[in-house]
C-alpha positions as CSV (number, residue, x, y, z in Angstrom):
1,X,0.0,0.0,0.0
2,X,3.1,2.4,0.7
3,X,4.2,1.6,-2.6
4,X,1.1,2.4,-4.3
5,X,0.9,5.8,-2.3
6,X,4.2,6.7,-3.8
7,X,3.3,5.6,-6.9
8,X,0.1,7.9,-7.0
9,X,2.0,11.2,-5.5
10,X,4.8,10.4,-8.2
11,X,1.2,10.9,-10.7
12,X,-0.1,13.2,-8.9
13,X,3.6,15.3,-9.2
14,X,3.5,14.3,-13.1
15,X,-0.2,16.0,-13.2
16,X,0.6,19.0,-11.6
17,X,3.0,19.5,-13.7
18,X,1.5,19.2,-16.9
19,X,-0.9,22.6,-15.6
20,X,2.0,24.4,-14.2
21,X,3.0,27.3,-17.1
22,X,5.6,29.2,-14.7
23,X,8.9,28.2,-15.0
24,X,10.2,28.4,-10.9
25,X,6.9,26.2,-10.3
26,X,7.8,23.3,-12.2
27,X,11.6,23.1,-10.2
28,X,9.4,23.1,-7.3
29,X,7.6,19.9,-8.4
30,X,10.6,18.7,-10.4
31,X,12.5,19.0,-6.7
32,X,9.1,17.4,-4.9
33,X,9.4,14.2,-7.6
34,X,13.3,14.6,-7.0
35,X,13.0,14.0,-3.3
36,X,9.7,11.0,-3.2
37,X,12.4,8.8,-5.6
38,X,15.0,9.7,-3.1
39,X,12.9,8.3,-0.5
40,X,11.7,5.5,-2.5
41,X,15.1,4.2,-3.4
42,X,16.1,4.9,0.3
43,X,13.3,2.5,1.3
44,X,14.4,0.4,-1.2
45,X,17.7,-0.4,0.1
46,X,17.6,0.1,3.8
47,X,20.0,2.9,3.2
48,X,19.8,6.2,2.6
49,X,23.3,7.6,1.7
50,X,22.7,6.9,-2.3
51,X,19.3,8.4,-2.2
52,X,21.0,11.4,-0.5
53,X,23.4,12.0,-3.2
54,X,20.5,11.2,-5.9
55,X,19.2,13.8,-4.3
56,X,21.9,16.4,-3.9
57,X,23.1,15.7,-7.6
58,X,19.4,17.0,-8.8
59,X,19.7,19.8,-6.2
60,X,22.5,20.8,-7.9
61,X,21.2,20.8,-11.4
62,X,18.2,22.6,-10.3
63,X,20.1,25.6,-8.8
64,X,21.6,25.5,-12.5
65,X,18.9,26.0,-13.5
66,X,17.2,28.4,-11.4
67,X,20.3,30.6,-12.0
68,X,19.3,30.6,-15.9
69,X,15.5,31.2,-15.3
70,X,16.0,34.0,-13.5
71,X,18.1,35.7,-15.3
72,X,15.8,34.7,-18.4
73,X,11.7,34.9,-16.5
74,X,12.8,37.6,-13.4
75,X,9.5,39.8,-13.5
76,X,6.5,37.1,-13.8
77,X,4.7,36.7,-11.4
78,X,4.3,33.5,-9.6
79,X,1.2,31.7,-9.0
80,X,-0.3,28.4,-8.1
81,X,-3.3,27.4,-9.6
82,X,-5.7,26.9,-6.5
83,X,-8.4,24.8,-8.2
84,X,-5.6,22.0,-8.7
85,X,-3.9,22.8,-5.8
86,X,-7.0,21.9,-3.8
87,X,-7.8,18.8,-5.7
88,X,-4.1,17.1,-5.2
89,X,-4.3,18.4,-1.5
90,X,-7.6,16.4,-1.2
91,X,-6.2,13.0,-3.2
92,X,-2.6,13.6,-1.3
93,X,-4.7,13.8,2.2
94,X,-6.7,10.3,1.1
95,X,-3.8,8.7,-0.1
96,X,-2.0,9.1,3.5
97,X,-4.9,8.3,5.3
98,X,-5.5,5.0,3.6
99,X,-1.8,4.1,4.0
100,X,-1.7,5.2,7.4
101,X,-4.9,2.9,8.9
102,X,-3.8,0.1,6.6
103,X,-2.4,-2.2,9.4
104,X,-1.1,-5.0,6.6
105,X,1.5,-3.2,5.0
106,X,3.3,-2.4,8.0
107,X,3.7,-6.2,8.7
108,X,4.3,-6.9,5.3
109,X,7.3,-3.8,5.3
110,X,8.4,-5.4,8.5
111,X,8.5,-9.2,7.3
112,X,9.9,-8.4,4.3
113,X,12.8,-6.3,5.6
114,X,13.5,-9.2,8.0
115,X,13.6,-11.7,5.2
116,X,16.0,-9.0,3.9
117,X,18.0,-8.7,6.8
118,X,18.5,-12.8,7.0
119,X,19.7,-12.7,3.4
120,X,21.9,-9.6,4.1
121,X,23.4,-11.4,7.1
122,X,24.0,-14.7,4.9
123,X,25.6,-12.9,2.5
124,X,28.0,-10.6,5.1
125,X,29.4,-14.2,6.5
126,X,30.3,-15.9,3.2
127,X,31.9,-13.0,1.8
128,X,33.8,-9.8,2.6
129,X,31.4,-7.0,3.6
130,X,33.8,-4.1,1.5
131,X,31.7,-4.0,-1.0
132,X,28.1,-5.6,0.7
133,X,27.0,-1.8,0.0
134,X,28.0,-1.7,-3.5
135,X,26.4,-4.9,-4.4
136,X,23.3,-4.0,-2.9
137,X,22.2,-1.4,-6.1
138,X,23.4,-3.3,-8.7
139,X,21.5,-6.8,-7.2
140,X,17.2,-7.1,-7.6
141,X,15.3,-4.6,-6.7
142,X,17.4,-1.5,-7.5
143,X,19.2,-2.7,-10.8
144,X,16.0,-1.4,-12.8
145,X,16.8,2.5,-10.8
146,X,20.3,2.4,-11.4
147,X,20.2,2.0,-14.9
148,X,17.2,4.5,-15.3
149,X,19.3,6.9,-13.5
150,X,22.4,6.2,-15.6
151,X,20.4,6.5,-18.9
152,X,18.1,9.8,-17.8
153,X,21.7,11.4,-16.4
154,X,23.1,10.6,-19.7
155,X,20.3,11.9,-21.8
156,X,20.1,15.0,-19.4
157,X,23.7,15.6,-20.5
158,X,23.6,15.5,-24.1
159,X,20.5,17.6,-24.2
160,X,21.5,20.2,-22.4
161,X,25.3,20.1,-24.4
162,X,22.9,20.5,-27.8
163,X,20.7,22.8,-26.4
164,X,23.1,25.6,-24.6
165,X,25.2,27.7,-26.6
166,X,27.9,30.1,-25.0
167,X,27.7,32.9,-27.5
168,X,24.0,33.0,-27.2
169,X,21.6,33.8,-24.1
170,X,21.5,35.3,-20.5
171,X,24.4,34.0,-18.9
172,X,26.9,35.1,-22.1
173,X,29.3,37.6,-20.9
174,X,29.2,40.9,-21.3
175,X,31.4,42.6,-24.2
């Protein structure tokens, strides 16, 4: 049920954007999406130090960014659409309620993170523990992440090398 609740915020984030025309709002939900995969991939793996960094290396690229929007969008005004505000405030509130009086996923998040643990310790004994860590996001349930984030990081990359030009645009320097 936690799962799905994530799942539907992520839509929820995907929505809102879709009706959000001003630029600074959509790095606000670009950073909310940012930080529910952060905590979804910190769930995921029991630790949280690469969804930290996940999330500090999008930080970073959204301070890029905001740097360039400003300089490009300083004078509009910012405002939220409150008709769609409401509505997500009203699905986001039933989503957490749901999950929060569902009493089966919490013992099916607790059995299956002792199952985990028992595999974890297996695995620590038989081998050296150096790189347990490191195993962990290229083993079953985060290999599918990894390799998103790898490919989307990659894409992100050489879009934005096509895209900027340093003779052209707000942040040139001035001659």
């Amino acid at each position: 049920m936690l799962n799905l609740s994530i799942m539907i915020s992520n839509l929820l984030n995907a929505l809102i954007f879709t009706q959000v025309n001003h630029p600074m709002a959509m790095m606000l939900i670009i950073i909310l999406q940012t930080l529910i995969v952060s905590l979804t991939t910190g769930m995921m793996t029991s630790t949280f130090w690469f969804s930290y960094i996940l999330f500090l290396v999008f930080l970073g690229g959204m301070l890029v960014l905001f740097i360039y929007i400003t300089s490009l969008a300083s004078n509009e005004l910012f405002s939220i659409p409150t008709k769609s505000l409401i509505i997500v405030l009203m699905f986001l509130s039933i989503i957490i309620s749901i999950s929060l009086f569902s009493d089966s996923t919490l013992w099916n998040m607790l059995s299956f993170t002792e199952e985990m643990n028992n595999i974890d310790n297996e695995f620590i004994t038989l081998h050296d523990d150096s790189n347990y860590l490191l195993t962990k996001f290229y083993n079953k349930p985060t290999d599918l992440i990894t390799l998103m984030l790898v490919s989307y990081l990659f894409l992100t990359l050489i879009a934005i090398v096509k895209i900027t030009n340093i003779f052209q645009g707000p942040l040139r320097p001035k001659n």
